[in-house]
Each structure stands twice: as C-alpha cells, then as structure tokens.
C-alpha positions as CSV (number, residue, x, y, z in Angstrom):
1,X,57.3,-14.5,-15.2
2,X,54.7,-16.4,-15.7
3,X,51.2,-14.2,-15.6
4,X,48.9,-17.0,-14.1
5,X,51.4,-17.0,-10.7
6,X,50.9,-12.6,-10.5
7,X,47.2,-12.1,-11.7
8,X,46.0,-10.1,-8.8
9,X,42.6,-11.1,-7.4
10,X,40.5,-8.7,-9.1
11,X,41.5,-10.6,-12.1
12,X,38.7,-12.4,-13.9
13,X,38.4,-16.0,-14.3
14,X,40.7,-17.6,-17.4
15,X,37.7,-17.6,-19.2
16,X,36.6,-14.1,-19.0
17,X,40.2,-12.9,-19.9
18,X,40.8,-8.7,-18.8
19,X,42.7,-6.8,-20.9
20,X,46.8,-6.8,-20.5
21,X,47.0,-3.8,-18.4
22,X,45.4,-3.2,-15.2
23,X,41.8,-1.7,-15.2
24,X,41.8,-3.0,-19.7
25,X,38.0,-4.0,-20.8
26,X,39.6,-5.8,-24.1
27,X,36.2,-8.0,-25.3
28,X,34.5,-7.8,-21.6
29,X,30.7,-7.9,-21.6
30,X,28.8,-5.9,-19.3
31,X,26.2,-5.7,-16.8
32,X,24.8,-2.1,-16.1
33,X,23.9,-0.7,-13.4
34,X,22.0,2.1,-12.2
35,X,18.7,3.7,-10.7
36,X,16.8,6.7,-10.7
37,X,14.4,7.3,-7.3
38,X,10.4,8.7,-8.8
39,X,9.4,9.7,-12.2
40,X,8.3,12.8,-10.3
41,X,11.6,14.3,-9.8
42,X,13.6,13.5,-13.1
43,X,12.6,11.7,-16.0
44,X,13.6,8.0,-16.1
45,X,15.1,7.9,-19.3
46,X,17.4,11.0,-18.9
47,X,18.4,9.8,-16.2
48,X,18.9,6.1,-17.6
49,X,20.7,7.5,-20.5
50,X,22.9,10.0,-19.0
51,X,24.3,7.1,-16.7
52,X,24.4,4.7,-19.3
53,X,26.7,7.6,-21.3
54,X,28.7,7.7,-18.4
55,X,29.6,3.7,-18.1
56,X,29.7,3.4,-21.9
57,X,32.6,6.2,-22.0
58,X,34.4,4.3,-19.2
59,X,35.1,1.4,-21.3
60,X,34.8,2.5,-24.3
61,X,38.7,3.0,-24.9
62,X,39.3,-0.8,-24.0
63,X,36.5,-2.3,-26.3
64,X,34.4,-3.2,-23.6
65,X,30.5,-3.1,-24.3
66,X,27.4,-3.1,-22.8
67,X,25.1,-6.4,-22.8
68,X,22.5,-6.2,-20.2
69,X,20.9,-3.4,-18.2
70,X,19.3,-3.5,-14.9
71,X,18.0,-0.2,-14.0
72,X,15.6,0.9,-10.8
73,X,13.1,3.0,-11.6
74,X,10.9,4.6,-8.4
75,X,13.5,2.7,-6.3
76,X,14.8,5.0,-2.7
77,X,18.4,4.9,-2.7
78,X,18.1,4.1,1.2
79,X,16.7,0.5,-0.3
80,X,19.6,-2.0,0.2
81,X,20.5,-4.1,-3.1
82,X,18.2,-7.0,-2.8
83,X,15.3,-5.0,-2.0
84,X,15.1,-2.9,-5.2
85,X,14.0,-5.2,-8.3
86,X,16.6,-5.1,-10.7
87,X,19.5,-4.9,-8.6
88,X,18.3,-8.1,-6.8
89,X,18.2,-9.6,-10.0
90,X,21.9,-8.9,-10.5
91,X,22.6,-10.1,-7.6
92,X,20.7,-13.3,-8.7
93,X,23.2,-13.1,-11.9
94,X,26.3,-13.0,-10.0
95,X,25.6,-16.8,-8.9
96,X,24.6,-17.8,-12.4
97,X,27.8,-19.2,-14.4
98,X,25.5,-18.7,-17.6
99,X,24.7,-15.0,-16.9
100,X,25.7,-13.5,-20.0
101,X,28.3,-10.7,-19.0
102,X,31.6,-10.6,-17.4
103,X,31.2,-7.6,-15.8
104,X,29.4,-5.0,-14.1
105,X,29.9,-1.0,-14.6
106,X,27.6,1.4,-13.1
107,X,27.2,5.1,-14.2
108,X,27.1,7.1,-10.7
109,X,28.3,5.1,-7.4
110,X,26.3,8.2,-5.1
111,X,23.1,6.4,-7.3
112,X,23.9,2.8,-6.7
113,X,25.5,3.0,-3.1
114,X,23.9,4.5,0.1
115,X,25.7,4.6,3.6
116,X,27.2,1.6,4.1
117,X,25.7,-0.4,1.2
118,X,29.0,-0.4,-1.0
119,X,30.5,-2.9,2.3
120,X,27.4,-4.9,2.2
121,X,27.4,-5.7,-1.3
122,X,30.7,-5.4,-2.9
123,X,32.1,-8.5,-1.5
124,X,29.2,-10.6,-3.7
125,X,30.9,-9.6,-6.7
126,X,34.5,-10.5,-5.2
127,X,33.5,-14.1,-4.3
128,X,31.9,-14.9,-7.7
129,X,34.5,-13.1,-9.6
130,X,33.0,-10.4,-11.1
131,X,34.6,-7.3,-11.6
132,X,33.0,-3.8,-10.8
133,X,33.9,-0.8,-13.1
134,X,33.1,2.8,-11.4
135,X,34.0,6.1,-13.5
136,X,35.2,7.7,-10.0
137,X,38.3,5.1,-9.6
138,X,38.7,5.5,-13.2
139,X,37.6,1.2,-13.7
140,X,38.0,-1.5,-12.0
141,X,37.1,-1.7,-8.2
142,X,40.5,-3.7,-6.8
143,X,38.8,-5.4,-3.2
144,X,42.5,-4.8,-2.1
145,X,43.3,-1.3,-2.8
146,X,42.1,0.6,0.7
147,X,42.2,3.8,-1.8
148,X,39.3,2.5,-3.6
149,X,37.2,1.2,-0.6
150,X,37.7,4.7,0.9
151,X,36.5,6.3,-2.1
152,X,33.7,4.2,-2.5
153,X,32.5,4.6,1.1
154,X,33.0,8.2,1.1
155,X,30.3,8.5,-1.8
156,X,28.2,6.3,-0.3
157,X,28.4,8.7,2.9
158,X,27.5,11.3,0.2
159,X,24.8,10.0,-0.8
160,X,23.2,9.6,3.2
161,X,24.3,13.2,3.3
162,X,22.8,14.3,0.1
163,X,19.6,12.6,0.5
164,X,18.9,14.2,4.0
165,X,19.8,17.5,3.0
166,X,17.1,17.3,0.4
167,X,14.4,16.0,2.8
168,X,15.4,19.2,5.1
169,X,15.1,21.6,2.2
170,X,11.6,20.0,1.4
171,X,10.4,20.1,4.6
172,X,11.5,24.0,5.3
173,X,10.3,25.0,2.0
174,X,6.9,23.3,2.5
175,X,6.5,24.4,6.2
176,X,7.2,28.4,5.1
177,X,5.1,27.7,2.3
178,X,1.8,26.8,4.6
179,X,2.4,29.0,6.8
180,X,3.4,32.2,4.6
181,X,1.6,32.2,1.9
182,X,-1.3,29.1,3.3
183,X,-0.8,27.8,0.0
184,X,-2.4,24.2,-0.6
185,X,0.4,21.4,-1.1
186,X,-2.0,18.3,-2.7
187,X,-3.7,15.4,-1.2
188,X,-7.5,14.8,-1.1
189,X,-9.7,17.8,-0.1
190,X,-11.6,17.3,3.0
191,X,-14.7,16.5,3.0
192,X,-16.3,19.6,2.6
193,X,-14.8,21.5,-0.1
194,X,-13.7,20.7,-3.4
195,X,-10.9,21.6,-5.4
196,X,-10.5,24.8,-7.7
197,X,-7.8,26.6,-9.7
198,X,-5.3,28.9,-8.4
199,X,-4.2,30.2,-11.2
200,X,-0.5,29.3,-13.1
201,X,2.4,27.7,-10.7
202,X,5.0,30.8,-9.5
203,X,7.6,28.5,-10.6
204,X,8.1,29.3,-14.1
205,X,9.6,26.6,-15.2
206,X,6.7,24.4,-13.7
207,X,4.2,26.8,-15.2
208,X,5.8,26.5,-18.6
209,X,5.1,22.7,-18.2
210,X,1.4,23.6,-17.7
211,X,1.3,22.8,-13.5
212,X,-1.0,25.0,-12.0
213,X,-2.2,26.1,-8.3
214,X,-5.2,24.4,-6.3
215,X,-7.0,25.2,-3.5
216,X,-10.1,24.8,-1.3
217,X,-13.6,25.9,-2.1
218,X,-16.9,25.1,-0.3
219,X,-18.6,21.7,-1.8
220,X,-22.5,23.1,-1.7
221,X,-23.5,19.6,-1.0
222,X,-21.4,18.6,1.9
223,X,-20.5,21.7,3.4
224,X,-24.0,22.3,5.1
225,X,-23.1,19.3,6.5
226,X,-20.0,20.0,7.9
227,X,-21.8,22.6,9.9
228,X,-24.8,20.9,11.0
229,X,-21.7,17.8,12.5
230,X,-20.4,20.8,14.5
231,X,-23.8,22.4,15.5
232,X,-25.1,19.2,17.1
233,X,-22.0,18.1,18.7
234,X,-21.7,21.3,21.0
235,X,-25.5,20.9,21.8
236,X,-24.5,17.3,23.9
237,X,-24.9,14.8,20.7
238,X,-22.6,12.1,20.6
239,X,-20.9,11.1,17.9
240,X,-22.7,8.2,17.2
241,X,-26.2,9.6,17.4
242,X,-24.9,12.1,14.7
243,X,-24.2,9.3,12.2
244,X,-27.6,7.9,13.2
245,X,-29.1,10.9,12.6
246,X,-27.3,11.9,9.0
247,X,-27.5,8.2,7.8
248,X,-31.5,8.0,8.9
249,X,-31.7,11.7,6.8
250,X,-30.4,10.6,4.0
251,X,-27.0,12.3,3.5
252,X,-24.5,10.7,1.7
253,X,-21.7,9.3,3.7
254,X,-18.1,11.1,2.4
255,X,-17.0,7.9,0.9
256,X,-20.4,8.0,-1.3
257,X,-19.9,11.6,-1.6
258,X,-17.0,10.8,-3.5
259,X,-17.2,7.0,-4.7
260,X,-14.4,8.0,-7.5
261,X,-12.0,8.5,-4.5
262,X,-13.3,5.9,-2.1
263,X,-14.5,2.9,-4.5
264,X,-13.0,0.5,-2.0
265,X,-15.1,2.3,1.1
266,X,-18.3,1.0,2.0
267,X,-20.7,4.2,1.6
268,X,-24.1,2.5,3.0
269,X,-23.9,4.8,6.1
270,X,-22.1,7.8,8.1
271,X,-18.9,5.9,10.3
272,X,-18.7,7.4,13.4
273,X,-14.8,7.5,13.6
274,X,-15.8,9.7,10.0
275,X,-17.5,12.1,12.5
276,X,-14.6,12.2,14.7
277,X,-12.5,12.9,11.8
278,X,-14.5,16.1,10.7
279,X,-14.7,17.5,14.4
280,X,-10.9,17.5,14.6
281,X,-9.9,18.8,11.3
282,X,-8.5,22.3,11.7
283,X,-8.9,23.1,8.1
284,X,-12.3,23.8,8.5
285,X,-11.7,27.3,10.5
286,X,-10.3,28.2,7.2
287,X,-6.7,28.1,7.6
288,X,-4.5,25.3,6.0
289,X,-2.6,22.4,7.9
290,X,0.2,21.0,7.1
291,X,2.5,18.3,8.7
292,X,-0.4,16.5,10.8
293,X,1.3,12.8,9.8
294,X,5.2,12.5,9.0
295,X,7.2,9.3,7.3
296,X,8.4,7.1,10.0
297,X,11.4,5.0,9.3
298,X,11.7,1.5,11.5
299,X,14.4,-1.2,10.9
300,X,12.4,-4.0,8.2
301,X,14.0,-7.0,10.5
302,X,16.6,-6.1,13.7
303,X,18.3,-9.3,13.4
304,X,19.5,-8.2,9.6
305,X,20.1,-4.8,9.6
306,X,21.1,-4.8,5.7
307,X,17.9,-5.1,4.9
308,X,17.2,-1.9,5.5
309,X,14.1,0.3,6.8
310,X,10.6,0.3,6.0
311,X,8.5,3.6,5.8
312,X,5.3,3.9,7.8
313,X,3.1,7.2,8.4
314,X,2.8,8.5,12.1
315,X,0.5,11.2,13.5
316,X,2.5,14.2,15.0
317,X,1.4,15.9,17.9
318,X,-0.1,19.1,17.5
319,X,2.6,21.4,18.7
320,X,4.3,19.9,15.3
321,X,1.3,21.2,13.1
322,X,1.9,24.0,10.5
323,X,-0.7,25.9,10.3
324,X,-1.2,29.5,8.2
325,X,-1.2,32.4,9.7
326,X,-4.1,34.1,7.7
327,X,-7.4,32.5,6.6
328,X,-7.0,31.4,2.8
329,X,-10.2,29.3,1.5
330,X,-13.6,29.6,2.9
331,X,-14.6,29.1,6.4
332,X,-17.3,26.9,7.7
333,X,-16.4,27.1,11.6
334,X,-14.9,29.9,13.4
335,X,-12.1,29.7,16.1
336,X,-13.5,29.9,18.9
337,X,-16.2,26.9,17.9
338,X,-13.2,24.9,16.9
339,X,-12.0,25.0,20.6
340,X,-14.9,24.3,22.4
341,X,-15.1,21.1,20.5
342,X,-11.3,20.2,21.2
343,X,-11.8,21.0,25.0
344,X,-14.9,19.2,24.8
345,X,-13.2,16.1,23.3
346,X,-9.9,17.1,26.0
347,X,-12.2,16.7,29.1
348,X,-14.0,13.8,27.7
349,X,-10.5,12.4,27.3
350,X,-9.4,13.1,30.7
351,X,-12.5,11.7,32.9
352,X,-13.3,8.6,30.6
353,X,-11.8,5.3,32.1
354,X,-8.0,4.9,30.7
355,X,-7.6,1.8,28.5
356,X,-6.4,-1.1,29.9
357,X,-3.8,-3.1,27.3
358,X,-3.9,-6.3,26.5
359,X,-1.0,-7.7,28.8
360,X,-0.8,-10.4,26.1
361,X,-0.9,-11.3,22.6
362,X,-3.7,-14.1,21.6
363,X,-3.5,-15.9,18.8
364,X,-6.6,-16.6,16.4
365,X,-6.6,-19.0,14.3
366,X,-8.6,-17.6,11.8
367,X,-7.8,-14.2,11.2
368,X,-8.4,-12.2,7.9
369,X,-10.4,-16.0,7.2
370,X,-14.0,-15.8,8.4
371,X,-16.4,-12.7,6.9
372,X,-19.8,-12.0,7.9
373,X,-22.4,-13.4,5.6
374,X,-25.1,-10.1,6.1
375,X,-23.0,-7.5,5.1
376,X,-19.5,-9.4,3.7
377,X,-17.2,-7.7,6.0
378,X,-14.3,-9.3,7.7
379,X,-15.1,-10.3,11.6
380,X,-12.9,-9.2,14.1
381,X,-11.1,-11.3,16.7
382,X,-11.9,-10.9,20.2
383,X,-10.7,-12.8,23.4
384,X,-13.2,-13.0,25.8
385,X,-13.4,-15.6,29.1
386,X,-10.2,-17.2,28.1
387,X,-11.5,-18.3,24.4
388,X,-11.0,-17.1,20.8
389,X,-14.1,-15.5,19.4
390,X,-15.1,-13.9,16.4
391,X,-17.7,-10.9,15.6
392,X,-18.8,-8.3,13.3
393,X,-18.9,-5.1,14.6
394,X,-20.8,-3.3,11.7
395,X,-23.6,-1.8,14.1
396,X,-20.8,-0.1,16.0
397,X,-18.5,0.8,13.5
398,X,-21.7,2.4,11.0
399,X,-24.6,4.1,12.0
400,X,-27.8,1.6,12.8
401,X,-30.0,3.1,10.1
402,X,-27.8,1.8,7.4
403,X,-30.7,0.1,5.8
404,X,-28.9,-3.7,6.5
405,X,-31.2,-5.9,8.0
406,X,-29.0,-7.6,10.6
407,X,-28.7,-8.5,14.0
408,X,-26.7,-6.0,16.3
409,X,-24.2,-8.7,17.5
410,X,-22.7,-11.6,15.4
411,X,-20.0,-13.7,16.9
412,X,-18.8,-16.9,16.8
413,X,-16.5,-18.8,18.9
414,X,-13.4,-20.3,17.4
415,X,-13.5,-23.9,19.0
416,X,-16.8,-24.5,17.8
417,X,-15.3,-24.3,14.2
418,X,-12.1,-26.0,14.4
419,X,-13.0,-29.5,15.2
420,X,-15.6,-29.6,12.5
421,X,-13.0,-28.2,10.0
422,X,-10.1,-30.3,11.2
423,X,-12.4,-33.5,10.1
424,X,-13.1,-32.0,6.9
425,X,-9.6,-31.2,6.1
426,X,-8.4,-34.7,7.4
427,X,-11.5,-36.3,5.3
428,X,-10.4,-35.0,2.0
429,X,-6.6,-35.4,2.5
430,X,-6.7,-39.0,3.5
431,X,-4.3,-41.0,1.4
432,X,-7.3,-43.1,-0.4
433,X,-8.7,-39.5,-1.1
434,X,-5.9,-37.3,-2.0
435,X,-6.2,-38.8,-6.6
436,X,-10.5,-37.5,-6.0
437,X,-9.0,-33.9,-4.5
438,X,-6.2,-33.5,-6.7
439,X,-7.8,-34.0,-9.9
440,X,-11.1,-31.6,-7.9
441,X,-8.5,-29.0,-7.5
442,X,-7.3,-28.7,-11.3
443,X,-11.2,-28.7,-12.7
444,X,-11.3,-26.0,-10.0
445,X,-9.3,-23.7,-11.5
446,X,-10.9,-21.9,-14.4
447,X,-11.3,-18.7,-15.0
448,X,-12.8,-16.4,-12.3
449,X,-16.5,-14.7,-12.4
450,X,-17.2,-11.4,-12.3
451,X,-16.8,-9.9,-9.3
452,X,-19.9,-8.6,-7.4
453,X,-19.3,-6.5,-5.1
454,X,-17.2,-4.3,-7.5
455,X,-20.7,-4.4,-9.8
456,X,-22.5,-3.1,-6.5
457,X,-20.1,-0.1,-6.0
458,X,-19.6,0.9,-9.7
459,X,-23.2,1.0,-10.1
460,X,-23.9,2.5,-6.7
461,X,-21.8,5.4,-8.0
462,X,-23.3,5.9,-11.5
463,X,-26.4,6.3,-9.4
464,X,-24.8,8.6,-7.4
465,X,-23.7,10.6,-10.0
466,X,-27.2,10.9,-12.0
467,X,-28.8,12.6,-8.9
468,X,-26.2,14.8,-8.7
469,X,-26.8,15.8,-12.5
470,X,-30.3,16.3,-12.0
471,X,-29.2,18.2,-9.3
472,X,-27.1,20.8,-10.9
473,X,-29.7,21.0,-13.7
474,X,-32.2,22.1,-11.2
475,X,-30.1,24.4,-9.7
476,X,-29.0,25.9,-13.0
477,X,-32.7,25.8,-13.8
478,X,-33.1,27.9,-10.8
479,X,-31.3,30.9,-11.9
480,X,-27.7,29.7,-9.5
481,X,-24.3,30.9,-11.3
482,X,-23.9,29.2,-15.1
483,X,-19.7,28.9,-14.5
484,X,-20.1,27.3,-11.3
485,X,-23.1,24.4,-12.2
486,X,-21.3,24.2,-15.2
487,X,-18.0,23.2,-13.9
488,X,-20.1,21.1,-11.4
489,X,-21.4,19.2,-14.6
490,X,-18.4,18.4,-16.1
491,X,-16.9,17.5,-12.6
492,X,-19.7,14.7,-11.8
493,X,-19.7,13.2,-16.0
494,X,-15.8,12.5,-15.7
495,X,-16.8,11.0,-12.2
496,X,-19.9,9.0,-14.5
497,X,-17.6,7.9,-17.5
498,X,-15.2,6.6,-14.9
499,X,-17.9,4.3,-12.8
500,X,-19.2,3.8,-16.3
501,X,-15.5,2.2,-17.1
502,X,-15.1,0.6,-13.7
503,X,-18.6,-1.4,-14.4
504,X,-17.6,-2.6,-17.9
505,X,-14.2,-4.0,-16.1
506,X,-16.3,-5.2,-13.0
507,X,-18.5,-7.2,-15.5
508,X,-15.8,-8.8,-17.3
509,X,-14.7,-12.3,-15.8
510,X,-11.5,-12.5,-13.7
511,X,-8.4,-13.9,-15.8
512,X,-6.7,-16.2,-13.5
513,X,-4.2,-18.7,-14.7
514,X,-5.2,-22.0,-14.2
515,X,-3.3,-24.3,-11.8
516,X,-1.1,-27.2,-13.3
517,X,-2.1,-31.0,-12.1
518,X,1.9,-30.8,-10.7
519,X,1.4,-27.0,-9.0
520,X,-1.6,-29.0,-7.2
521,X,0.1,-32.0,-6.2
522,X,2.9,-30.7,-4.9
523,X,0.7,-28.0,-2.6
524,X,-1.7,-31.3,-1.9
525,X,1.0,-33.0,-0.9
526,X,2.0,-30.1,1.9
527,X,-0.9,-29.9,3.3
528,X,-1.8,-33.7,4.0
529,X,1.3,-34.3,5.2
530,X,0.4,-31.4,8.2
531,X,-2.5,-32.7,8.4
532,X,-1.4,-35.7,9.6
533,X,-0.5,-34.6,12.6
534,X,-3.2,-31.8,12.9
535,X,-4.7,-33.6,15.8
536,X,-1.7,-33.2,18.0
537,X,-0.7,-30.2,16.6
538,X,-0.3,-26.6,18.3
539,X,-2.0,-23.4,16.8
540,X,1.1,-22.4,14.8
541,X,0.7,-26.0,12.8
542,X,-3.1,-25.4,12.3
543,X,-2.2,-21.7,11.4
544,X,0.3,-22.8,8.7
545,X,-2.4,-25.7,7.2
546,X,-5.0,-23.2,6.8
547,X,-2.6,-20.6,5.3
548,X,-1.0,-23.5,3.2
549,X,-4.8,-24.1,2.3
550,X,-6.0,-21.0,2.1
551,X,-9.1,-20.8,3.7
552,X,-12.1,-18.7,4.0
553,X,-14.9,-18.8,5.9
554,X,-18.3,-17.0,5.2
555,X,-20.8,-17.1,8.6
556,X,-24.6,-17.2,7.1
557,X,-26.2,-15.9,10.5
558,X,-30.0,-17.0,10.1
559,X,-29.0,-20.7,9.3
560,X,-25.7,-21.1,11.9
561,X,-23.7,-22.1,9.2
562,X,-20.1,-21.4,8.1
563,X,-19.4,-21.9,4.2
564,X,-15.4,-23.2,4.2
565,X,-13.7,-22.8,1.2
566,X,-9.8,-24.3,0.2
567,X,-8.2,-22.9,-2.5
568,X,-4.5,-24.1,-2.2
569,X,-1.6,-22.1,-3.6
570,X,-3.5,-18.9,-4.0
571,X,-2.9,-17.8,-0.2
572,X,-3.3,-14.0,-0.9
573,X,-6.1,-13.6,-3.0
574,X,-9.0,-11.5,-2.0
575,X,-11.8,-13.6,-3.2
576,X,-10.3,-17.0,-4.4
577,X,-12.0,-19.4,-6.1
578,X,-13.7,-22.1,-4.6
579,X,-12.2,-25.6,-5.2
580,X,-13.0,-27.4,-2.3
581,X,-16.1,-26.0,-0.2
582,X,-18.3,-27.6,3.1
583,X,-21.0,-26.3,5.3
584,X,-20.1,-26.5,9.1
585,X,-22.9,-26.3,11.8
586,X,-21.9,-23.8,14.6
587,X,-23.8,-22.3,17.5
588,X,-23.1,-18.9,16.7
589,X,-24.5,-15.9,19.0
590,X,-26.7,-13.2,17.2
C-alpha cells in the first residue's frame, strides 16, 4: 500500500518526514514549550529545566531533539497564547516556512493550557502542519483522536481548578493571618510609621532563606502629624484648610516624606485627597487591615473572548475588611476618635448634594496633549456651555500655600486652539513643503537632554535627606536612644546614596535612537495625507492626526501662548523631542 495514500493527518509535511511508526521523532527538530508564572513562587530555571527534562525524555527514544526554546517567565497561566511573549512568538513561528523546527513538545500541558485554551490554540498547529508532542498522551497530539482532545481539555480544566484552589488557600491563610495573629503582610507603611523587624519568619524553611518579619512603628516625624490631621478635623476644619495649614507650616507632604517611594509624586505641598486618605485609614487605631482593595478580573475585549481578562484593583466595601482582633503596633488614635470622624464623613455624605453623571461622553481633542506652563502638570478636560475646555486644577487639587506663584484658575478653550493648529499642520505638510519637513524631522532626532524635572526631584530629595541627618544628629546630640537615631541614620543615607544615583542618571542625556529619513517619510506621508482632508474632517480624523503626530501642547499663562510641538512616530513618549514646534496665540482665562 502505498504510504502517501494512508498518512494520517497528523503526519508532517514530506519534507519534515515522522518516524515509521506512529507517534516516532526519527531526526524531528523541536520547538519547546513551556512557562513558569513569578520568580516569587519557584525559581525560573528549575522550573525551565525540570520541564525541559520532561520533553527531552519524551523524544529522546526516537532521536528527536531540541532546537529552540520559548519559555514564559512571570506569565499567569489564565493569559491566553498570544498574550504571553514567547508563546506568541511561536505562534508567529508556526506561519513561518523557515522557522527552524518541525515540531513542538512542551513539558507539562496543566503549564501551557488553561480552561479552554488547548481548543483555542491547538488547531494553529493543525493548519500549518506542525505536530504537538505532550508527555501525558505519551507524543504526538492526533487532532482526530477524541481520546486525546479529552485528555487535553481535562488538564486544562485542571489547571482552572488548580489555580483557584490556590488563590482560596491564599486568601484564607492571609485573612486568619490578619486577624489571628495581626501580623503585617507587605506593602508601603502608611504614612505615619515606618517599618521595623519582627524577628526570623515562623516558616522555617523561609527563615532558613534569611526572610524575616516586619511591622509598624511610629515615624517621630510624621506621626505628630497624623494626630494633629485628626485633632483639627473633629474641631470643624475641612480638609482643605488642613493642607493649607500643614503646607503654610512647613511639614513635608508624605510624598516628600518619603521621596525614595514617591519620586514620581509632586511633594511641593499637602493634597487634600492625601488628608482624606489619612482620616480614613483604620490602621492608625492600631490594629492591622487587610483586604481593603481585591484583583478584579474583566473580559480584555467582549467581542474576542480568547483574549482573555485583564486584572484591575477594586475597593471592597468595609464589611469585606479584615481587621485584627487585638492591637499589634502603636496607636496614634483611639476607637472611638476613629468613629466620630467616619460618622462625621457619613453625615457629610448623606446631606451633601448627590452627584449628577455625565449623561454623555465628550470628546476632547487634546487630552493627555496640553500641560500647564506654571507648574508642568497635565490640564484636565472639562465641558462647560456646550464647548471643550481645558484647565489646571493645581489650586484645588494642592493646598494654596505651595509656594507656586500662579493664578487660581487656568483654562483654555479647545476651539480657540484648533483652527490655529490645523493651519500650522496644513502649512508644513503642503506638498511643496513636505522635502523642508522631512529632512527637519531627521536633524530632529538626536539624542535627548537631560531630563529636568527628574534633576528637580532627585535633588529635592538629597535635600530632604540632609535635614533629616542633621536632624537625627541633633537628636542623638540631645541624649534620645543611640539604637534608634542610629538605625534612623543608616535609614535616611541609603535613601541619600539612592537620590545621589538617581541625579547622576537624571544628568546623563537621554539615549534615543535616531529616526531613519524612510521611518520619517513614511510617518510624513500619513499624516499629510489626513491632513488633507482635516478641514472637513470629524474629531475622530483630527484625533488620529494629532496622535499620528504626536503633539504636545505647553500653555505659558502670562503671555497667552500655547508652545505646539510634533514629534511623529514617537506617539507614547513622556517628553518627546521637539522636531517641529510653533507658538499659537489663544485667549486663555486665568
């Protein structure tokens, strides 16, 4: 009988020949497979070589070997294939004639396969011919053998199953944890206190790898502070007027409390929504919290559910709380304080006026584009008398006294920019005009300067931290406990050496690789050919341009002047470099 007539279709193409007898690796080249979810729960490279040891021992007997790897490190199992890095780029391979192997065996199908992943991604490999090897079916995957797509959908049920049962274990062990023994389970102290050690991990085999117990002990800097937020608020102060009052004092905000922590913050004054924050943190009565936000899985797109979910954090409501039963670090508020300050907030709650939502959803044109020349923060879009504006809410958001000379309301309105930009844009992409803007564009892009704001902050902190030296040497001066200034020391120089390195990095010009003449033509081209029709356009066109162009807007308030900058094909860079730049006159309100 002639062999080409009864190859079944899991056969390999005649020029990727299988072995004689079914499931045979005899000279196949392989792709593998596999994935390991965070460096925090198992090494990488056990885990990589333990799988690898069990697809190498799979076709070993027929001669197969091993010629590529594509292994997922820090990747969720619940990611489907083309989502995690390396799988997607075996994907990628399948298509590619040239790719190098004839095969693909991975080491644990509960690793590679979640739910219903196995159905979703299995007939790739049928339709470009390329075989899939799994230890469990003892080789090759046959698409027609129900036997195999059972098994394989049965460990991909596993894996759902396993991967739950581990979140419920974590969750349970955490909760009795907190509310046992109050212990502290990570994240950033509150502002407040500061971290200490506990003493050796009861795990043993954690403590043998040198992990130790933290907990929460009073900060003597901030948590006067803390108290004096509480104090005021229950004597009728808002919580505005309390920023006011602790930026006009002088007190360090708690991002410039701790600018190692919060170096992308702006620390120039007190936030009042940071005041709000410290009123309704139930940690300060003493006792520890636990479960205030939880992971919140939504679908990434509803029209392709193989995509998968994405992971956002959610506030739970308080009746989800954990809280511990006993007091277990220091207290700066007692109980019954706490409460008055929650029924305070409750009735304020109840009799303010109920916020009306916005029945639709405006588009601006500019958004993320236009920043406020006085203090270089983003302004905000707002929709007011049936037009597109857009302002800088710093004096609300910060307390007045933070030392920025500034007007208390910026805005400007949207259609005063756009036809002034529109002409620009249509000026330099005329057709006569478009050899002058190209060949701007590729001088253009150079390497970048030093970025100043990151100067500011990094050197904002090194201040920061050489009053709090002279600080603790006063205090130690002063006859106050040796251990504890001295710990306090050694704390705030590791927080001096790193603003020390962050300057040195800040001062060191940006690395950016430069744009090639045919990169910038071909984005050029794009964007004149929109703007060709930007006159008749709706906003979604404009949006696009300006995306395609990637523009940013700085508003100088004392001269009513917007700098607009173009940098194309650099749409998501923070502070791109200016190619193309005009001044446009605007009416702005201050």
């Amino acid at each position: 009988m002639n062999p080409d007539t009864t190859a079944p279709p899991w056969r390999a193409s005649p020029h990727r020949p299988l072995a004689d007898a079914p499931g045979g690796a005899g000279g196949l080249r392989f792709a593998f497979s596999g994935r390991v979810s965070t460096e925090d729960h198992q090494d990488p490279e056990a885990s990589r070589l333990w799988q690898l040891g069990r697809a190498e021992a799979l076709i070993a007997p027929a001669g197969g070997r091993i010629v590529a790897e594509y292994f997922d490190v820090g990747q969720s199992r619940a990611l489907p294939w083309k989502r995690r890095p390396r799988a997607a780029a075996l994907l990628a391979a399948l298509a590619d004639g040239a790719r190098g192997f004839d095969a693909v065996v991975i080491g644990e199908p509960q690793r590679a396969f979640y739910g219903s992943q196995f159905g979703t991604t299995f007939p790739l490999f049928t339709h470009y011919g390329v075989p899939l090897w799994v230890p469990e079916v003892g080789g090759v995957i046959d698409p027609d053998n129900e036997a195999h797509d059972l098994i394989m959908s049965v460990f991909g049920g596993m894996s759902k199953g396993e991967r739950n049962r581990i979140r419920i274990r974590v969750h349970s062990a955490m909760a009795s944890q907190t509310l046992m023994e109050g212990r502290y389970l990570g994240g950033r102290p509150p502002y407040g206190y500061r971290l200490v050690d506990r003493g050796p991990h009861p795990n043993p085999g954690k403590a043998a790898d040198g992990k130790r117990l933290h907990g929460l002990d009073l900060d003597p800097e901030a948590a006067p502070v803390v108290v004096r937020i509480f104090r005021e608020f229950l004597a009728g102060r808002g919580i505005f007027a309390i920023a006011e009052g602790l930026t006009c004092d002088g007190i360090p905000s708690p991002s410039a409390h701790d600018r190692a922590r919060n170096p992308h913050r702006d620390g120039r004054a007190w936030n009042k929504f940071a005041v709000r924050t410290i009123l309704t943190n139930p940690r300060y009565t003493g006792r520890q919290v636990w479960n205030r936000q939880h992971k919140h899985e939504s679908l990434l797109d509803v029209e392709d559910v193989t995509l998968g979910y994405t992971t956002s954090m959610r506030w739970n409501t308080q009746d989800k709380w954990i809280i511990s039963r006993n007091v277990v670090h220091p207290t700066l508020v007692d109980d019954d304080t706490f409460a008055r300050v929650q029924e305070t907030f409750e009735t304020r709650r109840r009799t303010g006026t109920p916020h009306q939502g916005h029945r639709t959803k405006n588009p601006y044109l500019f958004r993320g584009r236009i920043t406020c020349g006085v203090c270089a923060r983003r302004m905000q879009g707002q929709w007011s008398h049936g037009d597109a504006y857009y302002r800088c809410r710093f004096p609300e958001e910060y307390a007045l006294a933070n030392r920025v000379r500034r007007p208390r309301n910026v805005y400007v309105r949207e259609s005063w920019l756009t036809p002034a930009i529109d002409g620009w844009i249509g000026t330099v992409l005329a057709p006569h005009r478009l050899t002058e803007t190209i060949d701007l564009m590729v001088l253009g892009s150079d390497a970048g300067e030093p970025d100043p704001h990151a100067i500011q902050t990094a050197q904002a902190l090194l201040t920061s931290c050489d009053t709090k030296l002279a600080r603790h040497r006063a205090a130690l001066e002063a006859g106050a406990d040796a251990t504890h200034v001295t710990q306090w020391i050694a704390e705030t120089q590791q927080q001096r050496r790193a603003a020390e390195a962050q300057l040195r990095a800040a001062q060191q010009p940006t690395a950016q690789a430069p744009l090639s003449p045919d990169q910038v033509r071909r984005v050029v081209r794009q964007a004149s050919d929109l703007a060709t029709t930007l006159h008749h356009s709706g906003k979604d066109d404009r949006a696009a341009l300006y995306r395609l162009l990637s523009l940013r807007l700085n508003y100088d308030v004392s001269a009513r002047l917007v700098h607009v900058t173009a940098t194309p094909g650099e749409p998501d860079r923070k502070s791109p470099r200016e190619t193309r730049g005009e001044m446009v006159g605007v009416r702005g309100g201050t």
